[in-house]
C-alpha positions in Angstrom: -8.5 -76.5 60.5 -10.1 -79.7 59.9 -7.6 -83.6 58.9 -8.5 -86.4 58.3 -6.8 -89.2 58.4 -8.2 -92.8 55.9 -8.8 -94.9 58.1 -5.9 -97.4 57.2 -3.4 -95.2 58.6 -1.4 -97.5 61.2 -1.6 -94.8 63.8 -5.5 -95.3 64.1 -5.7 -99.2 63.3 -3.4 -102.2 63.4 -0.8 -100.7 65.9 -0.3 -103.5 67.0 0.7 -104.8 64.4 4.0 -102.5 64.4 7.3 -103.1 65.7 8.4 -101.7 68.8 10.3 -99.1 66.8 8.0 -97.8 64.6 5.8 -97.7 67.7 7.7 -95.4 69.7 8.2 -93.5 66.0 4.6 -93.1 65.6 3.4 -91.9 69.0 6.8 -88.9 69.0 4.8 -88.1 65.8 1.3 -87.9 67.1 2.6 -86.0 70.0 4.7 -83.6 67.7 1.8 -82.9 65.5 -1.0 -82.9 67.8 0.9 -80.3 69.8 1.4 -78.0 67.1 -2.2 -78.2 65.9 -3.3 -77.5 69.7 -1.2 -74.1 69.5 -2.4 -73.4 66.0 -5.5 -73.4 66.0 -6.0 -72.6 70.3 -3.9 -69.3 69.5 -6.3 -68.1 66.6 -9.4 -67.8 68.8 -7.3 -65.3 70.8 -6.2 -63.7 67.4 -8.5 -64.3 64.7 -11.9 -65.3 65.4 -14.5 -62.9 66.0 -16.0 -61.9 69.1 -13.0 -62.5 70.7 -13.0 -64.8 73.0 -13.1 -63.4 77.1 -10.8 -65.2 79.6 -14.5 -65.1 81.8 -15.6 -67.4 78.9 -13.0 -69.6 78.5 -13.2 -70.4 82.6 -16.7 -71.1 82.3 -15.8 -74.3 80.2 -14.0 -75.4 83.4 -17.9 -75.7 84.9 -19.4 -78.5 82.9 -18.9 -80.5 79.3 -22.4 -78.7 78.3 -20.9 -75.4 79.1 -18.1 -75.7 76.8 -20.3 -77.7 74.0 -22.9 -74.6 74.0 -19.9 -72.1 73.4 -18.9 -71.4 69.8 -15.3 -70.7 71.0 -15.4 -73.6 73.3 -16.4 -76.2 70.9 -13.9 -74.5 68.8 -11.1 -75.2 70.7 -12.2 -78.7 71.6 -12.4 -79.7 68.4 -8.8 -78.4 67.8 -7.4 -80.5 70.8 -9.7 -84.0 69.8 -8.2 -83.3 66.0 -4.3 -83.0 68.3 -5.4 -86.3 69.2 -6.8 -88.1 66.2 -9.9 -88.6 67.7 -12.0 -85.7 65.8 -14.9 -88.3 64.7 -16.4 -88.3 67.9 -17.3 -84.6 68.3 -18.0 -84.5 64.6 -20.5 -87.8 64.7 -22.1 -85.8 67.8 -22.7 -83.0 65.6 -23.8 -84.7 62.6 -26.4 -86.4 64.8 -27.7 -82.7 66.4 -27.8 -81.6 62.4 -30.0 -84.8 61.8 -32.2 -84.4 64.9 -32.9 -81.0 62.7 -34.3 -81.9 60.0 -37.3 -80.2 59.4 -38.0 -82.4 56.4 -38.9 -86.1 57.1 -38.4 -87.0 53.2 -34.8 -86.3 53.8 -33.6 -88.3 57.1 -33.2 -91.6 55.1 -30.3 -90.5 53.2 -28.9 -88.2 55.9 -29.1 -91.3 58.4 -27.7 -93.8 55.7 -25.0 -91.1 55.3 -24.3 -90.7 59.1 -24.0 -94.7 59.7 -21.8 -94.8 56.8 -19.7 -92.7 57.9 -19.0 -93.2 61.6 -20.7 -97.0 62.3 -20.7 -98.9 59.7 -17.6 -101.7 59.8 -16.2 -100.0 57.1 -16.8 -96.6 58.1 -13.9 -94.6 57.5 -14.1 -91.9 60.1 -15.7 -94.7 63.1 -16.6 -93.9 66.6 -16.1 -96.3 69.5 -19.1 -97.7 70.4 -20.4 -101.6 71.9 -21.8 -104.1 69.1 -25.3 -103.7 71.2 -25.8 -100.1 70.6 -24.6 -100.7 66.4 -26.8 -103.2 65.9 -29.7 -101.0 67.4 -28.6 -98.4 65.6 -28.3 -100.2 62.0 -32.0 -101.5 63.1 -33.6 -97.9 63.6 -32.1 -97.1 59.5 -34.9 -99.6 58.7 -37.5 -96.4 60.0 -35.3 -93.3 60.4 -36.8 -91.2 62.8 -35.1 -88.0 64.9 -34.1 -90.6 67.6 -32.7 -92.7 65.0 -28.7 -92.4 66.9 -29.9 -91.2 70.3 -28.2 -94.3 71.6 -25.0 -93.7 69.6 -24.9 -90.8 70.6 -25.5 -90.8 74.2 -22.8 -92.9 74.3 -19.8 -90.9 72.3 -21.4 -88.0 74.7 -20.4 -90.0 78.1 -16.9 -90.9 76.4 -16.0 -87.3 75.6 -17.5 -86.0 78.9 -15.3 -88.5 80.9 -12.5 -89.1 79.0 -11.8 -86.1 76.4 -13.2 -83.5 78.5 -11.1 -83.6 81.4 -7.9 -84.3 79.3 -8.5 -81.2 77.6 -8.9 -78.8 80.9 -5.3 -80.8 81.8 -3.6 -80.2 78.8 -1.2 -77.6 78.1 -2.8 -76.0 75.4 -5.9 -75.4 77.6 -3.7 -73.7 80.4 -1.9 -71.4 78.0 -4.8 -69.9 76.6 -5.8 -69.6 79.9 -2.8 -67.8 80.6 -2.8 -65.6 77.7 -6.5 -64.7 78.4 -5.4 -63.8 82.1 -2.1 -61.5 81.0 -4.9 -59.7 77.7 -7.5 -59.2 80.5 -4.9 -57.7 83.4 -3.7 -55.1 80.7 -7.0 -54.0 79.6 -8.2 -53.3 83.0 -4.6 -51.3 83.8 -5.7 -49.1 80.4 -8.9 -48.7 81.1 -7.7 -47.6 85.1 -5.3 -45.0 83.2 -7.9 -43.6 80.9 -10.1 -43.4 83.7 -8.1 -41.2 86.2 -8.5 -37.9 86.8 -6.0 -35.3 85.4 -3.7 -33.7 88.0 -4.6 -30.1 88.4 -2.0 -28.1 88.8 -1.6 -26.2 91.7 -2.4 -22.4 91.6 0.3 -20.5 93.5 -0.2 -18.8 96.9 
């Protein structure tokens, strides 16, 4: 489950621009929401999406950031908790750049790049990622020649910002830990089945 927000929505820009109480209204309604979309869409990998995912798998995203980026599950449910917390354009720019790196067809990176900038860089971009004036300006620079390396910078940097900032919020949050701990209670009653089908019948005794 994919929102979007515009990107005048006060709870992304101009915040501070609000009044005290409107503040405190705004960030009980990003908690509110952004909890519920955790749980939502957190509790359908264990329900609906196919394979399931394997409390071993969901672990192994405790190892690295690349661990849980080359998971389908994992990206998955990071995705999910970066949408809990309005910040979805950062995983979605770093995809959009690995698409573009992609392209098998050279003809068609100018409008794919001009689409990209557009989208997450330019000043008015309505879904834009946080990154320094230096690495923009390269950026708009390299449109002039779009080649595969055309946002490697951009997107080295949204890379170190989720692995340092997002990545270890979501292994804190909650919704992380429960599906942990749903994973753990699935996987302790499938091995207790599997023990049960597994033992031998009792034999009855044959009388003396």
């Amino acid at each position: 489950m994919d929102i979007y927000f515009p990107s005048a929505f006060p709870m992304c820009r101009g915040i501070t621009g609000l009044s005290n109480n409107c503040l405190e209204r705004a960030k009980r309604l990003k908690a509110c929401v952004g909890g519920f979309l955790q749980r939502q869409d957190l509790n359908s990998l264990c329900k609906y999406r196919k394979p399931r995912l394997t409390l071993e798998e969901c672990l192994i995203w405790k190892q690295s950031f690349e661990k849980i980026l080359s998971s389908k599950h994992g990206l998955y449910a990071f995705r999910a908790f970066l949408v809990s917390e309005f910040s979805e354009e950062n995983i979605a720019f770093y995809m959009a750049c690995e698409d573009y790196k992609s392209t098998k067809s050279p003809a068609k990176m100018p409008s794919k790049a001009k689409r990209i900038y557009e989208e997450f860089i330019g000043s008015e971009a309505p879904r834009e990622v946080n990154i320094d004036y230096e690495t923009r300006d390269i950026t708009q620079a390299n449109l002039k020649s779009p080649m595969a390396s055309c946002f490697d910078m951009a997107q080295y940097r949204i890379y170190i910002l989720m692995e340092k900032d997002c990545y270890p919020r979501f292994l804190r949050s909650a919704a992380y830990r429960n599906l942990v701990k749903q994973l753990t209670v699935k996987s302790a009653k499938a091995k207790s089945k599997k023990a049960i089908v597994a033992r031998p019948p009792i034999e009855d005794e044959e009388p003396k």
